[in-house]
C-alpha positions as CSV (number, residue, x, y, z in Angstrom):
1,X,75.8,11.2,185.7
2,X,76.0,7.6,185.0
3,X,78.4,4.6,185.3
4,X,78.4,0.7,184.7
5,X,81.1,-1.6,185.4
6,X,82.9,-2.8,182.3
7,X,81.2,-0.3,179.8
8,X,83.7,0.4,177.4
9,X,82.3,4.1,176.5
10,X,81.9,6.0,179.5
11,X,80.7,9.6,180.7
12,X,82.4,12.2,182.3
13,X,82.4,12.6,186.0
14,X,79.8,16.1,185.5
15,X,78.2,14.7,182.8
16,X,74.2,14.0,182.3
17,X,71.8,11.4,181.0
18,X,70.2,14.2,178.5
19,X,73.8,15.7,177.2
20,X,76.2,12.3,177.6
21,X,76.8,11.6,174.1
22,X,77.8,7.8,174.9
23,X,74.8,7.2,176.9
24,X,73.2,4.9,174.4
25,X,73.7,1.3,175.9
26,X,74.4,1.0,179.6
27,X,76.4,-2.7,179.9
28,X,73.8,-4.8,181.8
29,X,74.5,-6.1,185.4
30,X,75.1,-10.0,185.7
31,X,71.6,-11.4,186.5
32,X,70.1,-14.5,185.3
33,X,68.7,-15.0,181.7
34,X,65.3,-16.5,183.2
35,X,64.2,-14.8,186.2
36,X,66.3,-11.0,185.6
37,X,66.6,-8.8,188.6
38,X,65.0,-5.6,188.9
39,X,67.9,-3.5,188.8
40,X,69.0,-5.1,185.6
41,X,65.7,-4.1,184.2
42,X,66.6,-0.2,184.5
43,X,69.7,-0.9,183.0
44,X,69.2,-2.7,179.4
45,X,66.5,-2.8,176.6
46,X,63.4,-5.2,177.7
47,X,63.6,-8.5,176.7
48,X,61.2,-9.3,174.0
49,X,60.1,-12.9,175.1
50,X,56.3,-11.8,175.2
51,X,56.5,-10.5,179.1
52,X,54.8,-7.3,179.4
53,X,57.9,-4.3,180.4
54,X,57.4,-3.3,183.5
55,X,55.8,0.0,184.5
56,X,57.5,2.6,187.2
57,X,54.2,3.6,189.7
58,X,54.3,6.8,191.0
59,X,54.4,5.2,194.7
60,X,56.8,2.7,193.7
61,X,60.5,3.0,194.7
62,X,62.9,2.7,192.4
63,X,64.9,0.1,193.5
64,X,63.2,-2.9,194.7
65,X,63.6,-6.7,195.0
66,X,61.4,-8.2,192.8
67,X,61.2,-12.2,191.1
68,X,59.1,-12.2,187.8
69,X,56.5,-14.6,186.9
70,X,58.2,-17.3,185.5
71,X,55.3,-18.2,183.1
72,X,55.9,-15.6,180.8
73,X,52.6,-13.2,179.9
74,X,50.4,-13.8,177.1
75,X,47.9,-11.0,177.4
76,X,48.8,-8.0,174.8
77,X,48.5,-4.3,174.9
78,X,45.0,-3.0,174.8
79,X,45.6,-1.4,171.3
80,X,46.4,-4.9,169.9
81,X,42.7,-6.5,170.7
82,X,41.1,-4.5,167.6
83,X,43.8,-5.6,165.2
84,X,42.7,-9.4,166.8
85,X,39.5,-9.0,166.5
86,X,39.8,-7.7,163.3
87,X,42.1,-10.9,162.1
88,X,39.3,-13.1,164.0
89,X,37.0,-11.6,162.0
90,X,38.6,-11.5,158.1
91,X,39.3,-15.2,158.9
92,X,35.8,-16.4,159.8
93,X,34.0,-13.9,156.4
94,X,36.8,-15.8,154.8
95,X,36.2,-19.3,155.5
96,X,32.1,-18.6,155.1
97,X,32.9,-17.0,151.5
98,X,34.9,-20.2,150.9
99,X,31.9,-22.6,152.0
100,X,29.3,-20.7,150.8
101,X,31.2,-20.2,147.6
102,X,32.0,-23.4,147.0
103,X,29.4,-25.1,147.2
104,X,27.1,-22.4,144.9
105,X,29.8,-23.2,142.2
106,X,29.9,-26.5,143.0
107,X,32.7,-29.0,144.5
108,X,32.5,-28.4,147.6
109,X,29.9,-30.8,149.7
110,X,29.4,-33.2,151.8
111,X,32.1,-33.7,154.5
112,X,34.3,-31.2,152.8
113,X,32.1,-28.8,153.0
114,X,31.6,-29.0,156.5
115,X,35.1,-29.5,157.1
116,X,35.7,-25.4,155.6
117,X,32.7,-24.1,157.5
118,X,34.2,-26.0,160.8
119,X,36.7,-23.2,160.2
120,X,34.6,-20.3,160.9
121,X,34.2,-21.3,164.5
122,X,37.6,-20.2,165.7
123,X,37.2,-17.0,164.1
124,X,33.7,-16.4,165.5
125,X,34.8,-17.6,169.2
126,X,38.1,-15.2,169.1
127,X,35.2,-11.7,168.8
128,X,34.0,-12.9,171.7
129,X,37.0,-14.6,173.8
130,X,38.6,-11.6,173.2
131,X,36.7,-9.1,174.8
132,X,37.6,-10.5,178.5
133,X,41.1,-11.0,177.4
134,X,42.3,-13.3,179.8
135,X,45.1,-16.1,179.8
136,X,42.3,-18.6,180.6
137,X,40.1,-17.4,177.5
138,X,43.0,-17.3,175.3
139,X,44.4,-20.9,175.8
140,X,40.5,-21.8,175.3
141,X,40.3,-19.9,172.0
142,X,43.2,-21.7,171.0
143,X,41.9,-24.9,171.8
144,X,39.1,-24.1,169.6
145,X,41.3,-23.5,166.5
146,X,42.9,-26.9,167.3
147,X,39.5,-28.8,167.4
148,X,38.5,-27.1,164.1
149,X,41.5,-27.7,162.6
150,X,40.6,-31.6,163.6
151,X,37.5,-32.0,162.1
152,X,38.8,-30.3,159.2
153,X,41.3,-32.7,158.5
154,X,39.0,-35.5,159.5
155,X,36.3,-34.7,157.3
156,X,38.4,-33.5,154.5
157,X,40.0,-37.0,153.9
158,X,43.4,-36.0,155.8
159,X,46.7,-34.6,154.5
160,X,45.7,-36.0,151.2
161,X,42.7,-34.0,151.1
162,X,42.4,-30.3,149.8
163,X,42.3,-28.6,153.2
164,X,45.2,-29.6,154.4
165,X,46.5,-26.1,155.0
166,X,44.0,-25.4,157.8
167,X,46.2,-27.9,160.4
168,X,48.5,-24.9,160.6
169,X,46.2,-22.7,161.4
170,X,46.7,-23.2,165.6
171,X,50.0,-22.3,164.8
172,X,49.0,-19.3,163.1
173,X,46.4,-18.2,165.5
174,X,49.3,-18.7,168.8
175,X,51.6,-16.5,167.0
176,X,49.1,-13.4,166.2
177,X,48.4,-13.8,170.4
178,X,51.7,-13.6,171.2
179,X,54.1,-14.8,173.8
180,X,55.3,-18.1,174.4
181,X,53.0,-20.2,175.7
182,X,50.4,-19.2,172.9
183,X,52.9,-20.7,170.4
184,X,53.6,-23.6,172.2
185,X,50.1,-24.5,172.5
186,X,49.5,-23.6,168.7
187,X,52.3,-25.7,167.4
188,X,51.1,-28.8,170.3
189,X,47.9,-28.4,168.0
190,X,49.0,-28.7,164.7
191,X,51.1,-31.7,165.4
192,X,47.8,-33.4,166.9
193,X,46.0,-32.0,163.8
194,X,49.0,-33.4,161.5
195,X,48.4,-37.0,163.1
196,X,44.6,-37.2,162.8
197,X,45.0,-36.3,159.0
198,X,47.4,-39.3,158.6
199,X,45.5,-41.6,160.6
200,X,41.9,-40.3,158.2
201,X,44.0,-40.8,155.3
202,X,45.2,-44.4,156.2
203,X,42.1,-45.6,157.2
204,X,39.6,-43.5,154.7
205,X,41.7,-43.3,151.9
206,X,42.9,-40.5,149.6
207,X,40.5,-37.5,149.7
208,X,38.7,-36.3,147.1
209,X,40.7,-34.4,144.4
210,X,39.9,-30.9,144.5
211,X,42.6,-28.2,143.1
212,X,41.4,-25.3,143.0
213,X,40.0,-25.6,146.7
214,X,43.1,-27.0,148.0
215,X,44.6,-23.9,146.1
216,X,42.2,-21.4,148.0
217,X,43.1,-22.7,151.4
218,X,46.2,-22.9,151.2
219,X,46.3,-19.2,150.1
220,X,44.1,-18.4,152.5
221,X,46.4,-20.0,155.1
222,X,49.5,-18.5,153.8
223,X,47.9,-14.9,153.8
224,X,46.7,-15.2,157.6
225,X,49.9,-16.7,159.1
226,X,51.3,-13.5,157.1
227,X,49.4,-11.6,159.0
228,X,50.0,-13.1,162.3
229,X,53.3,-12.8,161.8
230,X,52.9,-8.8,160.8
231,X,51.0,-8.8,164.2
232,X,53.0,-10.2,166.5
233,X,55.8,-8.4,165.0
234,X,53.7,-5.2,166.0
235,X,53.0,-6.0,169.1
236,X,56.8,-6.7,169.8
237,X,57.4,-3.3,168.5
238,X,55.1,-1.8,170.8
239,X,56.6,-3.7,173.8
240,X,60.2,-2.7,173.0
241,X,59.0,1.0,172.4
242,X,57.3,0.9,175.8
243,X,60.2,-0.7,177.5
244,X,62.4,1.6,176.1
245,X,60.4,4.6,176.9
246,X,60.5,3.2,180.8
247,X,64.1,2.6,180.8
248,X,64.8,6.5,179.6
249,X,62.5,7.7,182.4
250,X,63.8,5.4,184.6
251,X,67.7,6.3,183.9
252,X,66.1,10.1,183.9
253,X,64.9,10.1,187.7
254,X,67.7,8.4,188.6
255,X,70.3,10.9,186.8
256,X,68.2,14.1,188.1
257,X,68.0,12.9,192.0
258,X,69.5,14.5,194.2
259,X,73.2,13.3,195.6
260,X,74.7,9.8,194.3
261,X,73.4,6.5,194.4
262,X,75.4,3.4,194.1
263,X,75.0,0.0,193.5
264,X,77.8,-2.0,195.8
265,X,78.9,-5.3,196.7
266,X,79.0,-6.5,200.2
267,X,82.8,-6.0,200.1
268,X,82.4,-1.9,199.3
269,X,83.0,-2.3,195.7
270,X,80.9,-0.4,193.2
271,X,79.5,-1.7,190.2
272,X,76.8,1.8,189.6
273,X,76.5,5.2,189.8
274,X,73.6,7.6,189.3
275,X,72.6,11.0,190.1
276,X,75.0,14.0,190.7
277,X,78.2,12.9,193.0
278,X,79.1,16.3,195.5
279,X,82.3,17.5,194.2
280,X,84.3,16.2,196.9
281,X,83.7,13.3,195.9
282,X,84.6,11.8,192.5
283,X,83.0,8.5,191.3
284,X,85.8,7.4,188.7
285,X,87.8,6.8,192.3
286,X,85.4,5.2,193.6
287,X,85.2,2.3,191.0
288,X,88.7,1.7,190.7
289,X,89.4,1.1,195.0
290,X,85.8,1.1,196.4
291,X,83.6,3.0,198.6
292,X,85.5,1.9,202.0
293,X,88.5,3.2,200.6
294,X,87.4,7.4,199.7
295,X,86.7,7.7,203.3
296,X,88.6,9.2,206.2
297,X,90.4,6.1,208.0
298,X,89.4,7.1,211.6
299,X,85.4,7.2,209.8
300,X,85.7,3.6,207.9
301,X,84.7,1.7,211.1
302,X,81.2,3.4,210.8
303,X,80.7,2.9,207.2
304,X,81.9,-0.2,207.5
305,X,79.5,-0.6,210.7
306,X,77.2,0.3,208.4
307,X,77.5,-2.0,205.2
308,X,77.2,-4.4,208.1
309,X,73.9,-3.9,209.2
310,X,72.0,-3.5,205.7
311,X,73.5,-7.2,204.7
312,X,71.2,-8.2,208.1
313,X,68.2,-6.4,206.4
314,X,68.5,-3.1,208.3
315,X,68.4,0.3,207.4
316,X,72.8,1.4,207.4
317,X,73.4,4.9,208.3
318,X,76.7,6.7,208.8
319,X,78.1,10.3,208.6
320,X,81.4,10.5,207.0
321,X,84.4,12.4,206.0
322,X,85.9,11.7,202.6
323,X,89.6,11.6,202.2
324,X,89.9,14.2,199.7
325,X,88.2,16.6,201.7
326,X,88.6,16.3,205.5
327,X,86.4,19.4,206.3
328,X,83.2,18.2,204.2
329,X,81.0,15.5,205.4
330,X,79.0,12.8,203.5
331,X,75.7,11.5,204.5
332,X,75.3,7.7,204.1
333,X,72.0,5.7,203.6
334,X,72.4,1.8,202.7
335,X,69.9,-1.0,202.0
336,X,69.9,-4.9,201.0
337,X,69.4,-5.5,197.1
338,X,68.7,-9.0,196.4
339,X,70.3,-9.1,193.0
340,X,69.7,-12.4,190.7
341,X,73.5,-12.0,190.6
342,X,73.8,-12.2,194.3
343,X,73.5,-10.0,197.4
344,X,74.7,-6.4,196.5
345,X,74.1,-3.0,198.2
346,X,72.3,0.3,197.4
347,X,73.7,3.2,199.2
348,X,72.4,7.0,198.9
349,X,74.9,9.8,199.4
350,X,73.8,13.1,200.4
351,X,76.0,16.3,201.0
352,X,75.9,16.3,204.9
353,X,78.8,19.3,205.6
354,X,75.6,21.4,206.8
355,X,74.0,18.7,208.8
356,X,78.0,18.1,210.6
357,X,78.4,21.8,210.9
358,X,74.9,22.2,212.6
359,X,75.5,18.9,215.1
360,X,79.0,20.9,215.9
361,X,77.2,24.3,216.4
362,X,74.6,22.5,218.6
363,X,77.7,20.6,220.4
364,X,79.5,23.6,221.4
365,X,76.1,25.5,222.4
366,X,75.5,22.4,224.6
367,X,79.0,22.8,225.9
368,X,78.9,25.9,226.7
369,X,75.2,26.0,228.8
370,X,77.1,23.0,230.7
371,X,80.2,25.5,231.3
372,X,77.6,28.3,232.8
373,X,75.5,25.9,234.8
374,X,78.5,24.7,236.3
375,X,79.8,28.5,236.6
376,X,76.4,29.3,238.2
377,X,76.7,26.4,241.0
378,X,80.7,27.3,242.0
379,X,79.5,31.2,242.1
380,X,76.2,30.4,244.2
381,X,78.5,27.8,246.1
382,X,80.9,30.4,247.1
383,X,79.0,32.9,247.9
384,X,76.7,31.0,250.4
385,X,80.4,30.2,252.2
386,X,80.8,33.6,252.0
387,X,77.2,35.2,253.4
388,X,77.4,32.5,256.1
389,X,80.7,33.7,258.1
390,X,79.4,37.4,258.3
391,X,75.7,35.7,259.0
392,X,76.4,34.2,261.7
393,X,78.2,37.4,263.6
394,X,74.5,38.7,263.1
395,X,72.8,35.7,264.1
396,X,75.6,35.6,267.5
397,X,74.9,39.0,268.3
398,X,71.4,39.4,268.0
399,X,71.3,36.4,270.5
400,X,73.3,37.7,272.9
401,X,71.1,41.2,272.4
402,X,67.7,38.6,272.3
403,X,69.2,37.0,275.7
404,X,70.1,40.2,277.4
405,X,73.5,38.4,278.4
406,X,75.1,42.1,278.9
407,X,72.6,43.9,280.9
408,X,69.1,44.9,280.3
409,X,67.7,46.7,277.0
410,X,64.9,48.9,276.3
411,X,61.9,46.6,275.0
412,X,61.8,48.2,271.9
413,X,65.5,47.7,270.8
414,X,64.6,43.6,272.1
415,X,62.0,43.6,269.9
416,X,64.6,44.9,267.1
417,X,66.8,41.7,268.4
418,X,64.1,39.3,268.0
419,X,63.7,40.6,264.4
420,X,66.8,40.7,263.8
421,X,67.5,36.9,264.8
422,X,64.5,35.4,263.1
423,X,65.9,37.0,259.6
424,X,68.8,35.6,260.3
425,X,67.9,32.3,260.6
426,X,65.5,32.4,257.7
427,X,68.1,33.8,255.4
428,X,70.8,30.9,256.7
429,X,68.1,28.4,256.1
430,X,67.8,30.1,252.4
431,X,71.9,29.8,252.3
432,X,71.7,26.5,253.7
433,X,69.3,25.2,250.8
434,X,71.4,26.8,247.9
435,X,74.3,25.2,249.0
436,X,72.6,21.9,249.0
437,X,70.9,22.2,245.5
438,X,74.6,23.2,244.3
439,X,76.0,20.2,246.1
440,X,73.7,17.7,244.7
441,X,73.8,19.8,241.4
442,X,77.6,19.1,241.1
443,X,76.9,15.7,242.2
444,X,79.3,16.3,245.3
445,X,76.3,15.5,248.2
446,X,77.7,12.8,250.0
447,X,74.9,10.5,252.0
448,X,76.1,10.0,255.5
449,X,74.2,6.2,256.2
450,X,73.5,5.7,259.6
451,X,71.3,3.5,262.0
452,X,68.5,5.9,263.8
453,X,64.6,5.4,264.4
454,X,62.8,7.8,261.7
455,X,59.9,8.8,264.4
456,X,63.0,10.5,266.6
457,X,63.9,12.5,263.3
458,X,60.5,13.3,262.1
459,X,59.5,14.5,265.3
460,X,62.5,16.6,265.6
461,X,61.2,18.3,262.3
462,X,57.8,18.8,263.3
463,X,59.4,20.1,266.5
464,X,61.0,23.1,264.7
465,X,57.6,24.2,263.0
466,X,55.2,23.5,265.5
467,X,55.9,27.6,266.9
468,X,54.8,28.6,263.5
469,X,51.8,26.5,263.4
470,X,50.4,27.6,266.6
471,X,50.9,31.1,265.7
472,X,49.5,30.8,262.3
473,X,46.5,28.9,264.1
474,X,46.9,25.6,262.4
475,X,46.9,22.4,263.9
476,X,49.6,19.9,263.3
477,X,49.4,16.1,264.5
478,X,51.7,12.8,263.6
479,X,50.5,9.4,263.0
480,X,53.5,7.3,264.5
481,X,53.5,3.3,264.8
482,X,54.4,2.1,268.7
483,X,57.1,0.4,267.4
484,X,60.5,1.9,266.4
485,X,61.0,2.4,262.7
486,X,64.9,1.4,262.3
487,X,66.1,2.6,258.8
488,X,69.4,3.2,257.3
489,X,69.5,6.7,255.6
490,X,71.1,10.0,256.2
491,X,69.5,11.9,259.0
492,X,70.4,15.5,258.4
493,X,68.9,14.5,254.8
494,X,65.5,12.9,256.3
495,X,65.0,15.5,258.9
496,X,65.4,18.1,256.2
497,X,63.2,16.8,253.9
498,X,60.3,16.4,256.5
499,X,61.4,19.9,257.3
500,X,60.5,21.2,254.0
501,X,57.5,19.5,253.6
502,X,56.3,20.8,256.9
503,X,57.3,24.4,256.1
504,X,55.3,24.6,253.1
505,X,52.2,22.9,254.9
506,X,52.1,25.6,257.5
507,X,52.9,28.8,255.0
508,X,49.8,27.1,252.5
509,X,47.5,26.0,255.3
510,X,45.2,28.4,256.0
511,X,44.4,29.3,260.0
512,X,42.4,26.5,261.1
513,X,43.6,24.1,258.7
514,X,45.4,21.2,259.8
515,X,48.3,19.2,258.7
516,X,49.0,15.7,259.5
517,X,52.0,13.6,259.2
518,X,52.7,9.6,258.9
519,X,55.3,7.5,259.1
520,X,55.0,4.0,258.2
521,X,57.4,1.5,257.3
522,X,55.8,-1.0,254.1
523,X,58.0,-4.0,253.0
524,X,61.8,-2.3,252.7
525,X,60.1,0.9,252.7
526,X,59.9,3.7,254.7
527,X,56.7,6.3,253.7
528,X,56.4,9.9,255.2
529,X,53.5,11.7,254.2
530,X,52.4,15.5,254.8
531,X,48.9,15.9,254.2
532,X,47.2,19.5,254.6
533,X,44.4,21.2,254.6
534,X,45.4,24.2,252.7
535,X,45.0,26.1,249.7
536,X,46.0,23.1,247.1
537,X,48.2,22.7,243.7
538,X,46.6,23.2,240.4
539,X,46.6,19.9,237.9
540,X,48.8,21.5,235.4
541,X,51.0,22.9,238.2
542,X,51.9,19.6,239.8
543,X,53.9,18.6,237.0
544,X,56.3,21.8,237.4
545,X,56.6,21.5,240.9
546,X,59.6,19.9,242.5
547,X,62.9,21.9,240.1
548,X,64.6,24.0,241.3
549,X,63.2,27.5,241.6
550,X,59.9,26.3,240.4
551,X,56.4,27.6,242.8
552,X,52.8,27.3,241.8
553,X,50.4,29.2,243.1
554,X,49.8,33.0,242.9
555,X,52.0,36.1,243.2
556,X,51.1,36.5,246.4
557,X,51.8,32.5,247.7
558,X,55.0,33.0,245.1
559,X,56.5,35.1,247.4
560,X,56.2,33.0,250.2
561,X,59.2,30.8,249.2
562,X,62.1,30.6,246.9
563,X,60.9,27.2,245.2
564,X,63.7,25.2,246.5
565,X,62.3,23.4,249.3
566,X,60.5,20.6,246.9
567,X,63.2,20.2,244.9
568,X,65.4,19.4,247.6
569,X,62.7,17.4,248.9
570,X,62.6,15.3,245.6
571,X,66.8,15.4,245.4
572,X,67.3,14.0,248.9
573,X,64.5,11.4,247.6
574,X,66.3,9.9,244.4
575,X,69.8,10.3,246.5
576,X,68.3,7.5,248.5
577,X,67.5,5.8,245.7
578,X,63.6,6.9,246.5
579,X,61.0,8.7,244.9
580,X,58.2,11.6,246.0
581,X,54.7,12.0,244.8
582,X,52.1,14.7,245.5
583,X,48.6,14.2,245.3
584,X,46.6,17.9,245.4
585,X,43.3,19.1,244.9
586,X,42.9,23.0,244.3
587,X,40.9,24.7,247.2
588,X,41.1,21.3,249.4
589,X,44.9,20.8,250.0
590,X,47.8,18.5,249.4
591,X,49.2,15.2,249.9
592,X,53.3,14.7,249.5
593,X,54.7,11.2,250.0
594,X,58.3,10.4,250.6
595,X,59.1,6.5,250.1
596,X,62.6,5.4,250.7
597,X,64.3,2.2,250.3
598,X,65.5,2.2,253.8
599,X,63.6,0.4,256.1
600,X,65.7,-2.4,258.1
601,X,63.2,-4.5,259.5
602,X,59.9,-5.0,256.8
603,X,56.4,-5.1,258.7
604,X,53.2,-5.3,257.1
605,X,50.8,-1.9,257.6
606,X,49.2,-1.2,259.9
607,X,45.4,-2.3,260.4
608,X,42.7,0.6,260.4
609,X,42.1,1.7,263.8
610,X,45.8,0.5,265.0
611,X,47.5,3.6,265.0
612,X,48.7,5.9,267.6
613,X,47.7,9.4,267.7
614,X,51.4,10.8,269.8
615,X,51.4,14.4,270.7
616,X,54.5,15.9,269.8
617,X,55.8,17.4,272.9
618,X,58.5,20.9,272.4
619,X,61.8,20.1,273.5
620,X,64.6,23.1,273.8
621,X,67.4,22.1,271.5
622,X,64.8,20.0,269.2
């Protein structure tokens, strides 16, 4: 399919480059007569001023910006250098025949005949100019027909003599290279020629009177402009052939692409069409009220948007529904042309109902895993609530069983008791974690700032695993400055945390291990680190570790935890506006770092050796 602006004979909506049978002459687009623009090139039959047409690389885009030489070419095709040589060549036998000839019959000597064989120069020099084929080695050849063409006249006693023919030889010899400039210079030489033959005829006198030679070279002249003429005429065949064999595979691609390209002013007006429009949306439209206007009004912001940004030199993209059709969608690409007639637009349009249709499948998919995840925290939410109020009847009663409140009990049904309690607790810490994670999930985990030291609060922690460690045979230490460490932060969320971290220490360490916590406050910072012995984190596992429900490790350290504790760890972290790190070495343990924004009063670390090693004494009701 293909359309101009103002062509009178125009094809059908469906129709195609190879089948339109008004496809003939496309009207050009305005552009300049002297510099052309390359989108008017595509469009209309090359223009034969001796400019080479230009060729479509394979690599090339179609549509590009482009400002041509203004010196026009004078190099020919490579199939016209034979036929050059070949007139170089008849010329130069020619003028030897005529010298040599001459003077066997007689007549021609002296200056005259010196004056013909100054002729076979030029014809000599073009075989071997020729060869390189240059601009440079043209101009020069010509020069050398102008300099013959000289001494010619000079020694031929002017435009009165008998070889006055040869001055318009340059002339001759510029039109058989063709272009412009090669005339130019040819004609610039016969007028010099011209006036040195009327300056040797004032000043010599008439030349000698010689007929039949005069006769001969001015045949001879005749004859080879002739031919020039016959081959520049062939080689401005050959050029419009060539152009118009570009311009049908040109207008070919461009009709057999895929989609529609248009050419458009910066207002959304369209002045081309090629390729196959989609068949919701008809071109003849589109040039009689514009692009902007054969799109859905709540959609023109963005093509307008658009438009917008291709006049700045960027790449315009926008995903539209066309009025005609409000359940297809059209998939806009736009770039800058700079036209000789001005700014204008090219914009590719693709089919994009598929594209739309997938973005909306991938929408609702994304709406609906939202819906469930959400689902999945209210349920878990809910049924913590609910496993808490029966939990702690069991954890009540087993106390009262644990203290013997009621009377004595047999040791073994204490023992059951103690079990009894310690599941308990473990399972409501479990609770109490999932309800956290679905808090801070649904973004409903309120901080509750308050002023505290954070040595009171980490020592609380280390207070409520220290039972564990001893049984487990691991040792666990704190390095706490003297000072106190005031910070503003949630406590129930800090104590937590350091609870977490200690937990895991001790159920990783193995016995004899130790584990060794620090609290320091750096700058605004406060910095609690767990370091432990134990049995380490593998490099590729680091990375996983602190999501929800994510452990490392093997099945048998898997089932040690519910992979929550780090990524409440982490979540408390960022809620403070914090971060946490862990450093870990497989088979030589692990280093987890908590640094929080939260420090009131900033003091510089402390220097080696200044620390205080504090026992951490077991309080009841830590």
């Amino acid at each position: 399919m293909r359309r101009h602006a103002g062509q009178i004979g125009r094809c059908g909506v469906n129709d195609n480059l190879a089948t339109c049978p008004r496809k003939s002459r496309p009207a050009p687009l305005p552009q300049s007569p002297e510099t052309g623009a390359c989108f008017g090139r595509l469009t209309r039959r090359a223009r034969l001023d001796g400019r080479r047409s230009p060729r479509l690389l394979p690599d090339a885009p179609l549509i590009q910006s482009a400002t041509p030489d203004p010196r026009p070419s004078i190099a020919p095709e490579r199939g016209d250098r034979p036929a050059l040589a070949a007139w170089h060549a008849g010329w130069a036998v020619a003028a030897a025949l005529l010298a040599l000839g001459g003077r066997w019959i007689g007549g021609v000597d002296g200056p005259v005949f010196y004056g013909v064989l100054a002729m076979v120069v030029p014809g000599l020099t073009g075989l071997g100019l020729l060869r390189r084929d240059g601009a440079g080695e043209r101009m020069m050849l010509l020069g050398v027909w102008g300099m013959a063409a000289f001494l010619s006249a000079m020694l031929s006693g002017g435009l009165t003599g008998p070889l006055t023919g040869f001055v318009f030889l340059p002339l001759a010899a510029g039109i058989a290279l063709g272009g412009t400039r090669p005339v130019q210079a040819g004609a610039l030489a016969v007028g010099l020629a011209a006036m040195v033959g009327l300056m040797s005829s004032w000043l010599g006198g008439p030349g000698p009177h010689l007929p039949g030679l005069a006769a001969i070279s001015a045949l001879l002249t005749a004859g080879a402009a002739a031919l020039a003429v016959r081959l520049s005429w062939r080689q401005r065949e050959r050029r419009l052939e060539t152009a118009e064999a570009d311009t049908a595979r040109i207008e070919t691609l461009l009709a057999a692409q895929p989609g529609l390209m248009l050419v458009l002013e910066p207002s959304g007006r369209v002045v081309a069409a090629y390729g196959s429009p989609p068949a919701y949306l008809p071109v003849e439209p589109l040039f009689e009220s514009g692009l902007v206007a054969a799109v859905h009004a709540p959609d023109r912001p963005r093509v307008l948007g658009a438009i917008e940004r291709a006049m700045g030199g960027h790449d315009g993209m926008a995903l539209f529904a066309p009025r005609l059709a409000l359940d297809r969608r059209a998939q806009m690409i736009v770039r800058r042309l700079d036209d000789a007639a001005g700014p204008r637009l090219v914009a590719q349009l693709l089919d994009g109902t598929a594209q739309y249709a997938r973005e909306l499948g991938l929408e609702v998919a994304r709406n609906e895993a939202e819906a469930r995840e959400a689902g999945k925290t209210r349920f878990l939410a809910n049924m913590s609530h609910e496993l808490r109020t029966p939990l702690n009847a069991v954890l009540g009663f087993s106390d009262i069983m644990r203290q013997r409140i009621f009377g004595p009990l047999p040791d073994r049904y204490g023992e059951y008791a103690e079990n009894i309690h310690q599941a308990g607790g473990h399972l409501l810490d479990l609770i109490n974690d999932l309800l956290d994670v679905a808090k801070i999930e649904a973004e409903r985990y309120a901080l509750t700032l308050e002023r505290f030291d954070a040595r009171e609060t980490v020592s609380a922690a280390m207070a409520l695993v220290r039972v564990n460690a001893d049984d487990k045979g691991v040792s666990l230490s704190s390095v706490l400055p003297g000072d106190p460490v005031e910070v503003s932060a949630d406590r129930r969320a800090l104590k937590q945390l350091t609870l977490n971290l200690l937990s895991n220490a001790v159920k990783f360490t193995p016995p004899g291990g130790t584990i060794t916590v620090t609290v320091e406050a750096i700058g605004p910072y406060l910095e609690v680190v767990v370091a432990d012995t134990g049995v380490g984190i593998a490099p590729e596992d680091v990375r996983r570790l602190g999501r929800p429900f994510e452990q490392a490790g093997e099945i048998e350290q898997r089932r040690q935890g519910t992979g929550l504790g780090l990524s409440l760890v982490r979540a408390f972290a960022e809620l403070h506006g914090g971060r946490m790190s862990i450093d870990s070495t497989l088979g030589e343990g692990t280093a987890v770092t908590v640094r929080l924004p939260v420090a009131l009063v900033a003091r510089a670390p402390a220097p080696e050796g200044g620390a205080e090693i504090i026992p951490m004494p077991i309080k009841n009701g830590a």
